[in-house]
N, C-alpha and C positions, 0 to 999 in steps of 0.2 A: 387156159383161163378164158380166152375170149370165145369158146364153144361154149364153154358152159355158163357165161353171160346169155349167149347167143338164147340158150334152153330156156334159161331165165325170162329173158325176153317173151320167148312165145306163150311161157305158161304166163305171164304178166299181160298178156293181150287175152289171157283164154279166160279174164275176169270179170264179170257181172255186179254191175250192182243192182239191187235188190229193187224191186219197183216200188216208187215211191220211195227212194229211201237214197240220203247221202254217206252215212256213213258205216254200213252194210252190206257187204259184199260177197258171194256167192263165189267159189270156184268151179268154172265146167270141169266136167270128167273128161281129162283128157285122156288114152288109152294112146294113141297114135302121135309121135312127134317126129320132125320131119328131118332129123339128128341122131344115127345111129356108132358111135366113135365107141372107140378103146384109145387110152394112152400106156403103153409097155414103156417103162425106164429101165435099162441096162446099164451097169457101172461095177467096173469091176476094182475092188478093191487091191491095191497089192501090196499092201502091208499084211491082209491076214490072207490075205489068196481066193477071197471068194470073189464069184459072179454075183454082186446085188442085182435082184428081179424084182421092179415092183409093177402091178397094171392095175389101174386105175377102169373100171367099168361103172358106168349108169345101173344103178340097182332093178330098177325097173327092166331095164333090158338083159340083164345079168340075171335076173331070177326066171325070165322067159326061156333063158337059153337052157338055163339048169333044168328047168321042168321037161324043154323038149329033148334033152340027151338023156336025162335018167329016169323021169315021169313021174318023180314026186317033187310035189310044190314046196318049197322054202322060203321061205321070211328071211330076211336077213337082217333086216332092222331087229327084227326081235327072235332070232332062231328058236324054239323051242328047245332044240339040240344042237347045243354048240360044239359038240364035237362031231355028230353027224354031216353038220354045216360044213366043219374043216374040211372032212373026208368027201363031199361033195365038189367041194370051191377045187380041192386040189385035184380030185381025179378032171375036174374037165381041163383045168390050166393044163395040164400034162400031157395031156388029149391032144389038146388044140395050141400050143403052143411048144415047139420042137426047135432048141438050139443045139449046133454043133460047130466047138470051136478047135479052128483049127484042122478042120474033116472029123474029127471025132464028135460021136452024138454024145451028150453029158445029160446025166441025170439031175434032175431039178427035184430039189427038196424043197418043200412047203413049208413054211415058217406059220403063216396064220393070216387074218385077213381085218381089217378095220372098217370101219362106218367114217366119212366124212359127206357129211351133207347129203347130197342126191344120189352120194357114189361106194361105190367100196374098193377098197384097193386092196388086193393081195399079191402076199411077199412070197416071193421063195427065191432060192441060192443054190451055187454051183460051189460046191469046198474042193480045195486044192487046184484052183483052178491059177495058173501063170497068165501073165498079159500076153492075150490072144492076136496074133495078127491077121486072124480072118474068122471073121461068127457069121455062119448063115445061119437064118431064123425061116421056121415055117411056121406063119403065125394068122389061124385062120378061128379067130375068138369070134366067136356069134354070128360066124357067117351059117350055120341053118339055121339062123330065126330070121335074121335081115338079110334081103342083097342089097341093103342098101349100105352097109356096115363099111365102116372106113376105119382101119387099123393104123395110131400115131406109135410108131417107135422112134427114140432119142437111145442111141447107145454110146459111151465114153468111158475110153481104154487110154490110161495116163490123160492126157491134157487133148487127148483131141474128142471133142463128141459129134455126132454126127447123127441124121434125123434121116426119116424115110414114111412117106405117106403110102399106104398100103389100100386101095380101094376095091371092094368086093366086085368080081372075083379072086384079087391078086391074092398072093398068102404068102409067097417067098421072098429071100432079099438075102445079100451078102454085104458086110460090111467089111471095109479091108484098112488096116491100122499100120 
């Protein structure tokens, strides 16, 4: 929450008013912002055995990354093809995000993806998945578009959760429950 005040902030400084004018305001094109994050949530459920995945990306930087791994440009705000969009969003999370719990690598199913605000967050799940007592994660989300890129993971297995800051170059992490 408080990054993406932070974001807030900057685009709130990157505002003009209109000359001659009080209550008129201009927004610059900002293209460049000096905050490049993911947040990954990991929870896994064990009433019905799944791995809940949810990652939250900056659309603007999330529609960058799509274009330079596949090289066609997408809207997300307004996908033309919403199901193309799916099968976009999913093959890069799959790509670029790699759990295995327990030493075993698990396949991540794509559920679909949502618009909030400045950001999109997509879902996918691990099914039959038991409470893991050790999940490494290789999780290298928009590191070729930014090295400035900082990946937030929070993972919580029963009652303990547990966080890890992941800063570009890093990609890897083990959590142990």
């Amino acid at each position: 929450m408080v990054l993406l005040l932070y974001k807030w902030f900057f685009l709130l400084f990157m505002v003009d008013l209109a000359p001659g004018s009080t209550d008129t305001i201009h927004i610059k094109e900002v293209h460049n912002h000096p905050l490049y994050i993911s947040v990954t949530e990991i929870s896994h459920n064990p009433s019905d055995k799944i791995l809940e995945i949810s990652c939250k990306i900056f659309t603007d930087d999330f529609e960058t990354a799509l274009l330079k791994s596949s090289g066609i440009k997408i809207d997300l705000f307004n996908p033309k093809d919403k199901q193309a969009a799916d099968k976009q969003i999913a093959a890069y999370i799959k790509k670029h995000l790699v759990i295995k719990l327990d030493n075993k690598l698990v396949i991540l199913e794509y559920v679909g993806f949502e618009r909030e605000s400045e950001a999109i967050w997509s879902y996918l799940q691990v099914s039959d998945a038991s409470a893991p007592k050790k999940i490494d994660i290789n999780n290298d989300l928009l590191h070729e578009s930014f090295n400035q890129q900082i990946n937030l993971m929070h993972v919580s297995v029963g009652k303990n959760r547990k966080s890890v800051k992941l800063d570009y170059p890093d990609f890897n992490t083990t959590f142990q429950f």
